[in-house]
C-alpha positions as MATLAB code, in Angstrom:
seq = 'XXXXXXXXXXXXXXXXXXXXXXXXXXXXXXXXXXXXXXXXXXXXXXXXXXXXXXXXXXXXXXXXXXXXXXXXXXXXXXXXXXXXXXXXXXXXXXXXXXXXXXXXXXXXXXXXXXXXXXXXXXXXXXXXXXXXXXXXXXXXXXXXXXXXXXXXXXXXXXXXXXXXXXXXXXXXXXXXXXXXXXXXXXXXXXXXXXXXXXXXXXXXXXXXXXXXXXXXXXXXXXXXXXXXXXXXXXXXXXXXXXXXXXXXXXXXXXXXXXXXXXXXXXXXXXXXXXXXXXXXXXXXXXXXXXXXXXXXXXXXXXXXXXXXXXXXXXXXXXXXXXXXXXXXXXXXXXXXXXXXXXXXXXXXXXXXXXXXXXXXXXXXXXXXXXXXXXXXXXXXXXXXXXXXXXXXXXXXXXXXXXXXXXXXXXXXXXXXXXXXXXXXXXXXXXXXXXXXXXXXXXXXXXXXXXXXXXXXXXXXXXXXXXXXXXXXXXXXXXXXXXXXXXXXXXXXXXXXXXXXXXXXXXXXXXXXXXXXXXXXXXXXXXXXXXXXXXXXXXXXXXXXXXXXXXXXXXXXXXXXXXXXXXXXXX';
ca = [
    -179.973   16.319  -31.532;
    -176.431   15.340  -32.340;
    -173.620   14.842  -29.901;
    -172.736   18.481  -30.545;
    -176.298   19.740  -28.955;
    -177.347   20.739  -32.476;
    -180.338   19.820  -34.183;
    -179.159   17.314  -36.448;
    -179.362   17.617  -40.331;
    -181.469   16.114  -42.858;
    -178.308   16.305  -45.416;
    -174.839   16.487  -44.882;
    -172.580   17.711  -48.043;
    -169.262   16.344  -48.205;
    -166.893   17.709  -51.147;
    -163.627   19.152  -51.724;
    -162.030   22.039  -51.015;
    -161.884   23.228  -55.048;
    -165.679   22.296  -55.579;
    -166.518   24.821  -53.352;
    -168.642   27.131  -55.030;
    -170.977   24.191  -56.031;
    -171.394   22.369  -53.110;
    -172.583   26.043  -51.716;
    -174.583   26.574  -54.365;
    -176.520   23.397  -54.224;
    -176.755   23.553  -50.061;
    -179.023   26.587  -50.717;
    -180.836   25.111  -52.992;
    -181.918   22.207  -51.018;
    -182.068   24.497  -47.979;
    -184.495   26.392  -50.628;
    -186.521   23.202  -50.589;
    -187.352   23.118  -46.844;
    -184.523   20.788  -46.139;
    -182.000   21.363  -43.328;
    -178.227   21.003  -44.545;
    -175.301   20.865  -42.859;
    -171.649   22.068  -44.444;
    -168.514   23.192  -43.087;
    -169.835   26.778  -43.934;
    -171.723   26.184  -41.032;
    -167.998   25.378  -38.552;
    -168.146   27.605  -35.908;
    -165.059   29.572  -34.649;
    -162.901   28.422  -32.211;
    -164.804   24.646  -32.568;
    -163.079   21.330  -32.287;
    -163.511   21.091  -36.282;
    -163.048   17.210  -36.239;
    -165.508   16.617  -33.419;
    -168.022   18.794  -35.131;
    -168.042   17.313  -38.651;
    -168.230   14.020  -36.912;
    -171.156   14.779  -35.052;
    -172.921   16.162  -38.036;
    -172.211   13.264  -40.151;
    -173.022   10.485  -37.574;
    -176.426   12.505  -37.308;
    -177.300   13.303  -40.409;
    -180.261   11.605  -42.029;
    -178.357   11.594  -45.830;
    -174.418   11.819  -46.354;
    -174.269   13.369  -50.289;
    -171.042   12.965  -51.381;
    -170.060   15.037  -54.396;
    -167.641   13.100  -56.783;
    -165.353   14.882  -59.002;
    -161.679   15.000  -60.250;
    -160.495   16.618  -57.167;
    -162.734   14.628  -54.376;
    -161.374   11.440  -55.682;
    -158.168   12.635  -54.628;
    -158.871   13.689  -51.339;
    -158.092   11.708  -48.038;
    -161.132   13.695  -46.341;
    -163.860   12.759  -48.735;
    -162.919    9.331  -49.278;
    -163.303    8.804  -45.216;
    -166.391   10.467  -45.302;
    -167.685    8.516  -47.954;
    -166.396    5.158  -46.771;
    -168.149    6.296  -42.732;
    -171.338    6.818  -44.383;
    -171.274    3.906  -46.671;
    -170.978    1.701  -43.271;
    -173.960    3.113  -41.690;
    -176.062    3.282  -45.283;
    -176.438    6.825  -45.467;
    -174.220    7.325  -48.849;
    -175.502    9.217  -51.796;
    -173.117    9.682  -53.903;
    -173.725   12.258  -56.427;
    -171.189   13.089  -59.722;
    -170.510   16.517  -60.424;
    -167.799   16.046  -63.098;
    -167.725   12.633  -65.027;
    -164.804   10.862  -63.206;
    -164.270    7.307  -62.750;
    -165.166    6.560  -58.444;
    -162.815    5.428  -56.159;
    -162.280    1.922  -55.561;
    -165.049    0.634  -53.489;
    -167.514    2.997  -54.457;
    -167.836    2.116  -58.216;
    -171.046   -0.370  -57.485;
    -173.330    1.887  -55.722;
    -175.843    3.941  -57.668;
    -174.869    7.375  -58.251;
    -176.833   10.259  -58.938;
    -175.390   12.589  -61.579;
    -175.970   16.363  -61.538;
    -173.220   17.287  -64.426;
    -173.179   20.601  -65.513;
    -176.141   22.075  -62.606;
    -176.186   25.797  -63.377;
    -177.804   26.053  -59.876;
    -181.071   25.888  -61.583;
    -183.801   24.552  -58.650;
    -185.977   23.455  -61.745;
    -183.396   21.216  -63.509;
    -184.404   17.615  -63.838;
    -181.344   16.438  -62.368;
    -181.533   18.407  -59.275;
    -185.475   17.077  -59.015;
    -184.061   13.576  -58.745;
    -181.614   14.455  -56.577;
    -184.407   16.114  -53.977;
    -186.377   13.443  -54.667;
    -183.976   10.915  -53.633;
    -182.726   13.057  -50.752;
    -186.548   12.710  -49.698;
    -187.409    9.600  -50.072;
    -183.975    8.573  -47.780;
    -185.470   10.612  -45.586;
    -188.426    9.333  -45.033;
    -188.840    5.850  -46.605;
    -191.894    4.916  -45.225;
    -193.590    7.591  -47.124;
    -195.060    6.852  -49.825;
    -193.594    9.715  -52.758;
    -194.428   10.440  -56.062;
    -191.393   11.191  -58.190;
    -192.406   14.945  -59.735;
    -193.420   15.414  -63.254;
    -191.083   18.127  -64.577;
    -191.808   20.965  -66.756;
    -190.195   24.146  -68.579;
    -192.865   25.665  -69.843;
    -194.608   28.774  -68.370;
    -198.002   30.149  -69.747;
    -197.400   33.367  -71.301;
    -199.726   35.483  -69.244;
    -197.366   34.712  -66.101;
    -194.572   35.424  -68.087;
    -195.586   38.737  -69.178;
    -197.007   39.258  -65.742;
    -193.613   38.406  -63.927;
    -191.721   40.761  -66.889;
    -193.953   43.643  -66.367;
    -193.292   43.081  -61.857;
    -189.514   42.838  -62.728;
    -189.314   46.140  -64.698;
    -191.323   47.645  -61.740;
    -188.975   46.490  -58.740;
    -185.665   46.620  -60.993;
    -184.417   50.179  -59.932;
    -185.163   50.161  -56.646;
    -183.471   47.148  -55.846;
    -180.398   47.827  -57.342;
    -178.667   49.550  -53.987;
    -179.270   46.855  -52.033;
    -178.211   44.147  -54.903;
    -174.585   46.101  -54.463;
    -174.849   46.183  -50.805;
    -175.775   42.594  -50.793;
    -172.876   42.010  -53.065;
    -170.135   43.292  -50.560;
    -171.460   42.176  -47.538;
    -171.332   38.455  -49.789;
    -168.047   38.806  -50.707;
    -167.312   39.140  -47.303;
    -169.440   36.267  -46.662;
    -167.195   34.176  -48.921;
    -163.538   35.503  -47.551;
    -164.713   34.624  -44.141;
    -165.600   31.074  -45.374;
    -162.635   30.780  -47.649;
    -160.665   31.430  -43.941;
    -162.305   29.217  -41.891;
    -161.639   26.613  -44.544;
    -157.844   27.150  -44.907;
    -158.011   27.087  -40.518;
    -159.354   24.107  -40.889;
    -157.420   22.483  -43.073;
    -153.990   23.812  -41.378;
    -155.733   22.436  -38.390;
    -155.692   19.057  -39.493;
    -152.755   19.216  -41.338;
    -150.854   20.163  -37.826;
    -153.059   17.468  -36.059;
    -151.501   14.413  -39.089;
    -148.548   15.851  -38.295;
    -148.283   15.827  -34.383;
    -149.423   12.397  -34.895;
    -146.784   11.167  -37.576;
    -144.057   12.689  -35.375;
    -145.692   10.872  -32.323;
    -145.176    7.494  -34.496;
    -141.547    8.395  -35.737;
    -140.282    9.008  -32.106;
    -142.078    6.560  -30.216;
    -140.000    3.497  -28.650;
    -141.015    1.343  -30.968;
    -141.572    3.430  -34.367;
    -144.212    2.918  -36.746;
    -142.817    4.168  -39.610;
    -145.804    2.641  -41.708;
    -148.103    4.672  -39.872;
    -146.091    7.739  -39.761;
    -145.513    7.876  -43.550;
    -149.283    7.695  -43.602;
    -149.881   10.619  -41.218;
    -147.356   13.051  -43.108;
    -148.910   12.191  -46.450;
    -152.313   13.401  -44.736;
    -150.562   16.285  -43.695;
    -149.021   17.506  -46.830;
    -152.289   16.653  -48.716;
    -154.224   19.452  -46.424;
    -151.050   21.966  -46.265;
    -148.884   21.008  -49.337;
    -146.030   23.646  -48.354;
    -145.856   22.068  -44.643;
    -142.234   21.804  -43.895;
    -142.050   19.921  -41.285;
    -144.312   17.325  -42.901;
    -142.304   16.878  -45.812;
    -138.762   16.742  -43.963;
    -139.776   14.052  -41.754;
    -141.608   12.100  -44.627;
    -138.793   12.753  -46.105;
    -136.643   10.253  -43.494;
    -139.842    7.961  -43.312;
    -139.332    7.272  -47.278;
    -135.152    6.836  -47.426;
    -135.902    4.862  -44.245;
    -138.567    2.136  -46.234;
    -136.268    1.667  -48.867;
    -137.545    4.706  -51.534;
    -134.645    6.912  -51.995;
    -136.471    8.634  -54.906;
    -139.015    9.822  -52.833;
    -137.398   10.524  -50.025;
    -135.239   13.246  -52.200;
    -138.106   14.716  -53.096;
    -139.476   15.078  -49.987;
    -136.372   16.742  -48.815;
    -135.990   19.203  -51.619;
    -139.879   20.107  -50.783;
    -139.243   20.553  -47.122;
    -136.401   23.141  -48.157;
    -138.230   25.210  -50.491;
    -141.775   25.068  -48.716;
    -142.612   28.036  -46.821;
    -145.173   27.128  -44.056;
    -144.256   25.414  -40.516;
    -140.203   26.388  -41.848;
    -136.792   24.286  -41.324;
    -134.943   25.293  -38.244;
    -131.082   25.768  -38.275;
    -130.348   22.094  -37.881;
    -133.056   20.915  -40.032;
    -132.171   22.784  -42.713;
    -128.354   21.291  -43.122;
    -129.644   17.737  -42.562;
    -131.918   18.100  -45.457;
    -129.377   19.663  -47.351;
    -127.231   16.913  -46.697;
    -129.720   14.468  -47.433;
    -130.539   16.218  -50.726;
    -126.660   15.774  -51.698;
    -126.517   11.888  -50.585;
    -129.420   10.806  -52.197;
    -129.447   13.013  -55.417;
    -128.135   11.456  -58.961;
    -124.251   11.922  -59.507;
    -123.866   13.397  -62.639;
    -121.843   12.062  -65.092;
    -121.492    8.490  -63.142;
    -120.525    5.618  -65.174;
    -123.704    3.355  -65.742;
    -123.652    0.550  -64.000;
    -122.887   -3.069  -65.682;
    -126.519   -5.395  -65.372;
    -125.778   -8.144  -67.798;
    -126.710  -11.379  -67.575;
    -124.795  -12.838  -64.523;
    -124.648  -16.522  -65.622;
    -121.392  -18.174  -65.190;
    -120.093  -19.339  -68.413;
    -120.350  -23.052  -69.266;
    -117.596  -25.329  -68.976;
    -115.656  -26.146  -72.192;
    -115.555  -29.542  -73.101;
    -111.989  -31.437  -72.458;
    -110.173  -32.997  -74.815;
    -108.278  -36.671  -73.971;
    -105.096  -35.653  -75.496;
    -105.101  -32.573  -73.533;
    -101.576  -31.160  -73.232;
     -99.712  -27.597  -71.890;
    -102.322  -25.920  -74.153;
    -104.695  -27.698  -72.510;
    -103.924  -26.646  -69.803;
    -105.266  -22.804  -70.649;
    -108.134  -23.998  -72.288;
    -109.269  -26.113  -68.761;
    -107.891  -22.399  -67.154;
    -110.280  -20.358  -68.841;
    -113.568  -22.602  -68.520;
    -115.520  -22.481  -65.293;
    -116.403  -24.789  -62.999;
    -119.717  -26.801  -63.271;
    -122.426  -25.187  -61.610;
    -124.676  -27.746  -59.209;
    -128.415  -27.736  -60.989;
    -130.365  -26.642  -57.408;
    -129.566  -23.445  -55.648;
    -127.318  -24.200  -53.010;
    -126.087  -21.431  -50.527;
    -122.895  -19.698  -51.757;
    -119.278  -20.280  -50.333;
    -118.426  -17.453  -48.396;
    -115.922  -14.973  -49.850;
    -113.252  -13.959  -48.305;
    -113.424  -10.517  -46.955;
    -111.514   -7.419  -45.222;
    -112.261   -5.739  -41.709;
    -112.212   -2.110  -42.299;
    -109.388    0.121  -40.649;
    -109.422    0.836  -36.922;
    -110.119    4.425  -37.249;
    -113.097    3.647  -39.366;
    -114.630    1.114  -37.046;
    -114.344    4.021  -34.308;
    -116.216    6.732  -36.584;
    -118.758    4.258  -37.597;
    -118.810    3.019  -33.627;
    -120.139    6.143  -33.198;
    -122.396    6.980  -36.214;
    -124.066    3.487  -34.530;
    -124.149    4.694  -31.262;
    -126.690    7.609  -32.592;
    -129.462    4.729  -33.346;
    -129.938    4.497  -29.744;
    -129.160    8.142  -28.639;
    -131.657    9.647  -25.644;
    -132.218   12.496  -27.860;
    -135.847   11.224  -30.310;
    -134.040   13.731  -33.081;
    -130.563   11.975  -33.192;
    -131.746    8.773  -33.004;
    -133.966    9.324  -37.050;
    -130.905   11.331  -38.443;
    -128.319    8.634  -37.680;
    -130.481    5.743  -38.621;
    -131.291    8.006  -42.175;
    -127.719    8.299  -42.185;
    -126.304    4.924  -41.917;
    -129.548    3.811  -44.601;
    -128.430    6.059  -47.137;
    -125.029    6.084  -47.429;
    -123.872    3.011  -49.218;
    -120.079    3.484  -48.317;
    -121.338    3.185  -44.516;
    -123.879    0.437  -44.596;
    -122.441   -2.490  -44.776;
    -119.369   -2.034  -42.234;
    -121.635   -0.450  -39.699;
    -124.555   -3.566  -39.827;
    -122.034   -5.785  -37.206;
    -121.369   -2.875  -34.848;
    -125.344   -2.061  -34.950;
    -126.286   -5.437  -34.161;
    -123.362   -6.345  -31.663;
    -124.839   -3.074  -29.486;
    -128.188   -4.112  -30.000;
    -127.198   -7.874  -28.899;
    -125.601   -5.561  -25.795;
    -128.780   -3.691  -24.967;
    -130.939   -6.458  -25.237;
    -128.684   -9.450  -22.979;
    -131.110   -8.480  -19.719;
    -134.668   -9.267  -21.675;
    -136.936   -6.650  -22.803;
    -138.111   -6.024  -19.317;
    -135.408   -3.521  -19.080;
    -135.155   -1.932  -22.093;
    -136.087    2.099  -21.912;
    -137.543    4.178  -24.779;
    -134.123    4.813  -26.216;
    -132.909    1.296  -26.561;
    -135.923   -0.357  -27.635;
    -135.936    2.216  -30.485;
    -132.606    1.286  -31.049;
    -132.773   -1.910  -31.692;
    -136.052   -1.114  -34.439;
    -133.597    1.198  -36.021;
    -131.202   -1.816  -36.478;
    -133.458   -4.207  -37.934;
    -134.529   -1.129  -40.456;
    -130.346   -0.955  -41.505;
    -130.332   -4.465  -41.739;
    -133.327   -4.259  -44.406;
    -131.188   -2.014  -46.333;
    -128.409   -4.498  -46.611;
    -127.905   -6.435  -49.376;
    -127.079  -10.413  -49.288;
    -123.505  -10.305  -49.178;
    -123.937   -7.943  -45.495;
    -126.482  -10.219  -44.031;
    -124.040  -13.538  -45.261;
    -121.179  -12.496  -43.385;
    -123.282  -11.567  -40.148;
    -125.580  -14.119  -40.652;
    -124.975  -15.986  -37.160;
    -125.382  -12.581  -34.890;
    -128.470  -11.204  -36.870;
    -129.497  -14.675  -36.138;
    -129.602  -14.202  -32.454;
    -130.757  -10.747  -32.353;
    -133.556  -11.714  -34.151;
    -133.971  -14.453  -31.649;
    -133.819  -11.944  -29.015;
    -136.494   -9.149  -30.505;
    -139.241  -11.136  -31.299;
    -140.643  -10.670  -27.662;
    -140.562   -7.153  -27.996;
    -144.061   -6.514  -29.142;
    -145.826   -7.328  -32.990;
    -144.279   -4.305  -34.798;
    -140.905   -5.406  -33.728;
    -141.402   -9.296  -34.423;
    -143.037   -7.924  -37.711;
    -139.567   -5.821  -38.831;
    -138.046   -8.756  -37.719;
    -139.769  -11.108  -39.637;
    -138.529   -9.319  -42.612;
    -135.430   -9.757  -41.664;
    -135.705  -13.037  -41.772;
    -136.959  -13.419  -44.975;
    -134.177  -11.212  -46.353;
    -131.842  -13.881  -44.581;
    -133.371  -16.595  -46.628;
    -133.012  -14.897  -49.684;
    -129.349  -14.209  -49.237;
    -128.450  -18.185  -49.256;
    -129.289  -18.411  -53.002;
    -127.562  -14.630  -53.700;
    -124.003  -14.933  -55.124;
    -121.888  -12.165  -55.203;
    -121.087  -11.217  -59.108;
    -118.021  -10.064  -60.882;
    -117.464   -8.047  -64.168;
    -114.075   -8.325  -65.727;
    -114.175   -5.974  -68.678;
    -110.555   -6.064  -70.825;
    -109.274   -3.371  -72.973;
    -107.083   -5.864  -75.216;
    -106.798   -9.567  -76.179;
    -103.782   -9.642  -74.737;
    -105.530   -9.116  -71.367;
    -107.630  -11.917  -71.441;
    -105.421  -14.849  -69.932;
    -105.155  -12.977  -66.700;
    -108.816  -11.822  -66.566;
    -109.353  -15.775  -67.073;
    -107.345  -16.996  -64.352;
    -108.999  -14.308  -62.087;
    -112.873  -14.824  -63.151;
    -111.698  -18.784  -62.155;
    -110.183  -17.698  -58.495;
    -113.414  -15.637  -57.790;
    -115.854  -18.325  -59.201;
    -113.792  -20.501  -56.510;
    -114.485  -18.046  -53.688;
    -118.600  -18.235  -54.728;
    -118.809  -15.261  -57.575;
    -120.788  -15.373  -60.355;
    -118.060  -14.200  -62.936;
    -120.205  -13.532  -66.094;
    -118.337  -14.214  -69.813;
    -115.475  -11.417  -70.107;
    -116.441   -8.163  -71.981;
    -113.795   -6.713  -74.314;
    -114.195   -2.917  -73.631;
    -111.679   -1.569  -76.080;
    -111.457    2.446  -75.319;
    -113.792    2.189  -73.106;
    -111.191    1.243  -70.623;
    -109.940    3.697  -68.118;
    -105.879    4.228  -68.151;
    -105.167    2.401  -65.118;
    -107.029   -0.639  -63.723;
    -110.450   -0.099  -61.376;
    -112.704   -1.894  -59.076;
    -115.724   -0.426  -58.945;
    -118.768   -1.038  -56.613;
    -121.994   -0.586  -56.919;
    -124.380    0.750  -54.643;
    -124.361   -0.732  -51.223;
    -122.481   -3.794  -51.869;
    -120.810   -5.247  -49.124;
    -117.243   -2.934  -48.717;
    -115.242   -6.207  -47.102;
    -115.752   -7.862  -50.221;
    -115.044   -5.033  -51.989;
    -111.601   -4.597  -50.632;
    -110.984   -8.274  -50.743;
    -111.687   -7.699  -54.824;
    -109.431   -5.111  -54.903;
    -106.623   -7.246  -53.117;
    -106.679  -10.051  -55.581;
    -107.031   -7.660  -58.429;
    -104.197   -5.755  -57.687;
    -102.133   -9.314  -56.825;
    -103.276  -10.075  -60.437;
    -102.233   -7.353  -62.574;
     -99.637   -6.272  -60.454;
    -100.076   -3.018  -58.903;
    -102.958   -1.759  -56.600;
    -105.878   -1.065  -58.786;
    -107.873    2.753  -57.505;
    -111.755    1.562  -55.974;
    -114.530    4.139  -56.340;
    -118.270    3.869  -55.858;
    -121.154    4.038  -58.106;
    -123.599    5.224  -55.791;
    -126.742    5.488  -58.371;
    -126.822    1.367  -58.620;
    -129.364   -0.700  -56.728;
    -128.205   -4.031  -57.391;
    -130.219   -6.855  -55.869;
    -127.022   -8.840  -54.955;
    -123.034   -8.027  -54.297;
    -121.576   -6.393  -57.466;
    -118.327   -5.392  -58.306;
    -116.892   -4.316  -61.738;
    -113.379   -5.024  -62.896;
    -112.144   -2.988  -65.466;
    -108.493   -3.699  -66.689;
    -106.714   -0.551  -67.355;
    -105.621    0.195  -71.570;
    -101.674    0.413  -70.394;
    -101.837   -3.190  -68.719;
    -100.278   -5.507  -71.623;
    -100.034   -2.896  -74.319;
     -96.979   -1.906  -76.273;
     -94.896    0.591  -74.198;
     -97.163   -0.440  -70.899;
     -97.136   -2.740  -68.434;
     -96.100   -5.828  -69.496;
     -96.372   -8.628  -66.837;
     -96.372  -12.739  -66.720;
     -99.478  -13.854  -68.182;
    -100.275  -10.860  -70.909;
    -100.621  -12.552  -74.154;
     -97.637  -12.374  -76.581;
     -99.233  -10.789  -79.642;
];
């Protein structure tokens, strides 16, 4: 007896879902051969389908597993497999010819490819055989000598007995048929209960992760993806998976997710939902038509060599050569930067404050937000970590659900930030991570990471593209790449762009580089070329470090444009 009260089984058949009519077909067949097996044919309504299947496995004398391009995909069979493997019960048994999970690629495996259901079949002989000798292993069995042919007489015989019995059997054989295909609808519904049973059960317990005070967002991105394996059209799953992935750093995946959570059609969007993920699907998707971002090599240009006689020409020449670079990393000088106006601190005050809102919801939308948007990020990492800092000043013995998730939620914006954001913070991160590390291992772990980040960021210059449209551009772009190599910027060699200039001068940024460098940039660009140069983002970069773009504009030193001190006379 198993801890169900039911007799327990001499085999237990574990498969999946689309290998169905096999794994039935072969569980008669060994039933056929006095052997009692146990598959979820056999669930009862209304039962606690995990319990059950775990009682039948743990009791079962034999777990066969039945490999094939489908079961090496599934979560349920590969759990199976690896419970039985632990308590030496496997037999695993190919039914397609597939390559084995990792794991299970050393054990011997039984192969019954292409089993027409025929009981006589050498294959399925082994396989009884096997299933046997499991069973009993003291026992000492003969493996059976197999054989097709039948005398004639008994063939004749058995032809002249079916001709007999033929018509009157063939009511019930359509009787029989029906009441089968019932059979098999029934099953085929117990199945799909099943699996929406577990996918609701991966899910409960993903969103238990998510909202807890201190979320596991490792373990909750597992969960959904068990959920949406059993019920691929689960909503819910996907939306909140969906978070979990833009959350981690995969903004790929997570607008996926979130244009699968829209169109799916089981456990549906509610009101709210439904415009987050709509929003989300507009942040994270690819602008079209985006200029591509600039990833050349950002090495500073080596330093011309001086001459002794050098004069007022000279004096260019030593202008438009950088400054040696030290041979080991040391950490960059920090560049200047620009607070952000008053009446964006306020809005982003309170963007932040949602990262520690009462309400579980609030608290995964606004850290999603502030992750995602790369105009955000950076300006709202010191106002996350000064309230954090705030929460945290009377010890973690006073922290409530809200605040403690809070403060995960900050470390997860400050792995978003790139080495420019965690530079200018550095001393305040420093002390927050100081003050976290005693709130339990997953918090000391995220802040770990943090840390590491940190480390990172002391060898991780900000770089800056100047691209020209003319020669006679190239004095002023020289005397800038020199100021910004001053401030710690890697200013690459300049890049004569020709008409691939816009009209007017730009800074661009890319991705989530820090904005208070940005509008530092901007400040000395515009000082440079005279007038106030327009910023814009490119949002599809993911630079590793700080990068901004300079592009002088095609009327700056051209005939008929503007013509200021420093263009070169033609």
């Amino acid at each position: 007896m198993n801890a169900t009260g039911a007799a327990s089984p001499d085999v237990f058949v574990s498969y999946a879902r689309e290998d169905r009519p096999l794994a039935e077909q072969l569980a008669q067949a060994l039933s056929a051969s006095g052997l009692q097996v146990w598959w979820d044919r056999d669930l009862a309504a209304g039962s606690e389908f995990t319990a059950v299947i775990e009682a039948q496995l743990l009791g079962a004398a034999v777990v066969m597993v039945l490999w094939s391009a489908d079961s090496v995909r599934s979560t349920f069979v590969r759990d199976e497999s690896s419970r039985a493997a632990k308590t030496g019960k496997l037999l695993p048994v190919r039914i397609e010819d597939v390559e084995l999970p990792l794991g299970f690629g050393q054990l011997h495996t039984l192969d019954l490819l292409d089993w027409d259901g025929d009981a006589s079949d050498e294959a399925f002989q082994n396989l009884l055989f096997e299933v046997r000798r499991r069973r009993a292993p003291d026992l000492a069995l003969e493996r059976p000598r197999l054989s097709r042919k039948w005398p004639r007489r008994s063939t004749l015989m058995t032809a002249a007995a079916l001709a007999l019995v033929l018509g009157g059997t063939a009511t019930w054989y359509v009787r029989d048929q029906r009441q089968g295909e019932v059979v098999v609808q029934a099953e085929k519904q117990r199945r799909i209960d099943f699996d929406k049973s577990e996918a609701d059960r991966h899910f409960r317990a993903g969103l238990d992760q998510q909202y807890a005070s201190v979320p596991q967002l490792e373990t909750a991105l597992n969960e959904y993806l068990s959920a949406v394996e059993l019920r691929p059209a689960h909503a819910r799953a996907r939306y909140y998976l969906g978070h979990v992935y833009a959350q981690t750093g995969k903004p790929l995946d997570a607008l996926t997710s979130f244009k699968l959570a829209l169109a799916a059609t089981e456990a549906p969007l509610d009101r709210s939902q439904r415009a987050d993920a709509e929003k989300r699907v507009l942040t994270l998707a690819v602008v079209e038509g985006e200029a591509t971002p600039i990833t050349r090599l950002a090495a500073t240009p080596a330093p011309a060599p001086a001459k002794p006689d050098a004069g007022a020409g000279a004096g260019i020449s030593a202008a438009t050569s950088a400054a040696p670079r030290p041979a080991a990393p040391q950490a960059p000088k920090q560049p200047p930067r620009i607070d952000p106006p008053e009446a964006r601190v306020a809005q982003l005050t309170q963007a932040v404050e949602g990262l520690f809102d009462n309400d579980k919801e609030r608290r995964i939308n606004a850290t999603t937000s502030l992750v995602v948007d790369p105009l955000a990020l950076s300006d709202a990492v010191p106002l996350a970590v000064k309230k954090a800092l705030q929460v945290l000043k009377d010890g973690p013995a006073g922290l409530d659900a809200s605040a403690s998730s809070g403060v995960v939620n900050t470390l997860v914006l400050l792995q978003s930030a790139l080495p420019g954001t965690l530079q200018v913070n550095r001393a305040t991160i420093e002390r927050l991570l100081d003050a976290a590390q005693p709130l339990g291992d997953y918090t000391a772990k995220q802040a770990g990471k943090v840390r590491d980040l940190l480390k990172q960021a002391l060898v991780r210059h900000p770089v800056a593209y100047i691209q020209i449209a003319n020669p006679a551009q190239r004095p002023i772009a020289e005397a800038l790449a020199l100021k910004l190599r001053s401030f710690g910027y890697e200013a690459p060699a300049i890049e004569q762009v020709d008409a691939r200039a816009p009209e007017a001068t730009q800074v661009r940024v890319q991705g989530k580089s820090d904005r208070s460098y940005a509008r530092w940039v901007a400040k000395v660009v515009g000082e440079a070329v005279s007038a106030p140069p327009a910023s814009s983002a490119l949002r599809n970069a993911s630079p590793k470090t700080d990068t901004y773009e300079i592009w002088f504009g095609r009327s700056l030193c051209a005939p008929g444009g503007l013509l200021i001190d420093g263009c070169k006379a033609a």
